[in-house]
C-alpha positions in Angstrom: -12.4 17.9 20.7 -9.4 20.2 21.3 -7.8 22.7 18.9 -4.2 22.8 18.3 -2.4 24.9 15.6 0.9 25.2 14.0 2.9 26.4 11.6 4.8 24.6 9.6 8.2 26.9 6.8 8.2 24.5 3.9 11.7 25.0 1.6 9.4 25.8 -1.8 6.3 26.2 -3.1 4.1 23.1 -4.4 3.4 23.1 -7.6 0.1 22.1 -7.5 -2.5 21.0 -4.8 -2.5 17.2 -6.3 1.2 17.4 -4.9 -0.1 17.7 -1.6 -2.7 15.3 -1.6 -0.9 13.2 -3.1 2.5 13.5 -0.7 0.2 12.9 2.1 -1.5 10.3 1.0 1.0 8.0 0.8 1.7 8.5 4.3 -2.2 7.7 5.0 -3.4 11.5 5.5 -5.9 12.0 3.3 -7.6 15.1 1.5 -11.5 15.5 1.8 -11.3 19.0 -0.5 -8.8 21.3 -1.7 -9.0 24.3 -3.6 -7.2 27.7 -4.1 -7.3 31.4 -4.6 -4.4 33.1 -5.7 -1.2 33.2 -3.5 -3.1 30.3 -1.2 -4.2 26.4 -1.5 -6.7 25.4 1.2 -6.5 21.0 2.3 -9.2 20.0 4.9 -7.4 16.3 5.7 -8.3 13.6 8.3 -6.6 10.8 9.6 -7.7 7.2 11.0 -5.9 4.8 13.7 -6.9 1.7 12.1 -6.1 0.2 15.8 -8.2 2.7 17.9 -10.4 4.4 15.0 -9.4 8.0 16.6 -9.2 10.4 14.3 -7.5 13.5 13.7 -9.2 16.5 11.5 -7.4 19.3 9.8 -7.5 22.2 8.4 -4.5 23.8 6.4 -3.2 26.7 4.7 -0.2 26.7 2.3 0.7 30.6 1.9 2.2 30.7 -1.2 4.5 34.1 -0.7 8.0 33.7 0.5 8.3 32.3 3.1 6.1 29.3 1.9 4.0 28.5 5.3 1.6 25.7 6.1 -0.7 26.5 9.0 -2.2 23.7 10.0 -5.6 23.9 12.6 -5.8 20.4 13.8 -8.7 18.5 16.5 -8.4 15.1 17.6 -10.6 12.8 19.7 -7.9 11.5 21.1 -7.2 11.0 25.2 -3.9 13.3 24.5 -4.6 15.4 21.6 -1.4 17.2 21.8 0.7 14.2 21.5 -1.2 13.1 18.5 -1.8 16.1 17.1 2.2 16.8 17.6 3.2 13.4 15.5 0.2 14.4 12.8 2.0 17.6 12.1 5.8 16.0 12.6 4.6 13.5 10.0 3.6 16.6 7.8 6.8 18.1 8.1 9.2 15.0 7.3 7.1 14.6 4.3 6.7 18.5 2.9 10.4 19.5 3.6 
């Protein structure tokens, strides 16, 4: 599978990672672990197509220190990863913002 990354400026800092998992999901993204050191949370996620049964796989970051960043290391099985991987972390950002 292909590797895509992003960055994503979030307007505050969670206050916890159950927040997170939690925000995400409700919009089906779900958390397989979590955990954090100080000034950093760490979410490996996944998502299914229930239609197709590709999935999408990531990895992300939340840096804590302003500004508040989510970097986001994402692979897909999909045919166009980008594209998927692109609404994955569009979806990310309407929800976190």
């Amino acid at each position: 599978p292909e590797t895509m990354k992003d960055s994503l400026r979030l307007p505050g800092c969670p206050e916890s990672p159950a927040f997170i998992e939690n925000t995400l999901a409700a919009m089906h993204i779900m958390t397989m672990a979590s955990g954090g050191l100080e000034g950093e949370m760490k979410f490996f996620l996944y998502a299914e197509d229930a239609r197709t049964q590709k999935v999408i796989l990531a990895q992300g970051l939340l840096k804590m220190n302003a500004p508040v960043t989510f970097e986001l290391t994402l692979k897909s099985n999909y045919a166009e990863p980008d594209m998927a991987c692109i609404q994955f972390v569009t979806l990310i950002s309407s929800v976190l913002s």
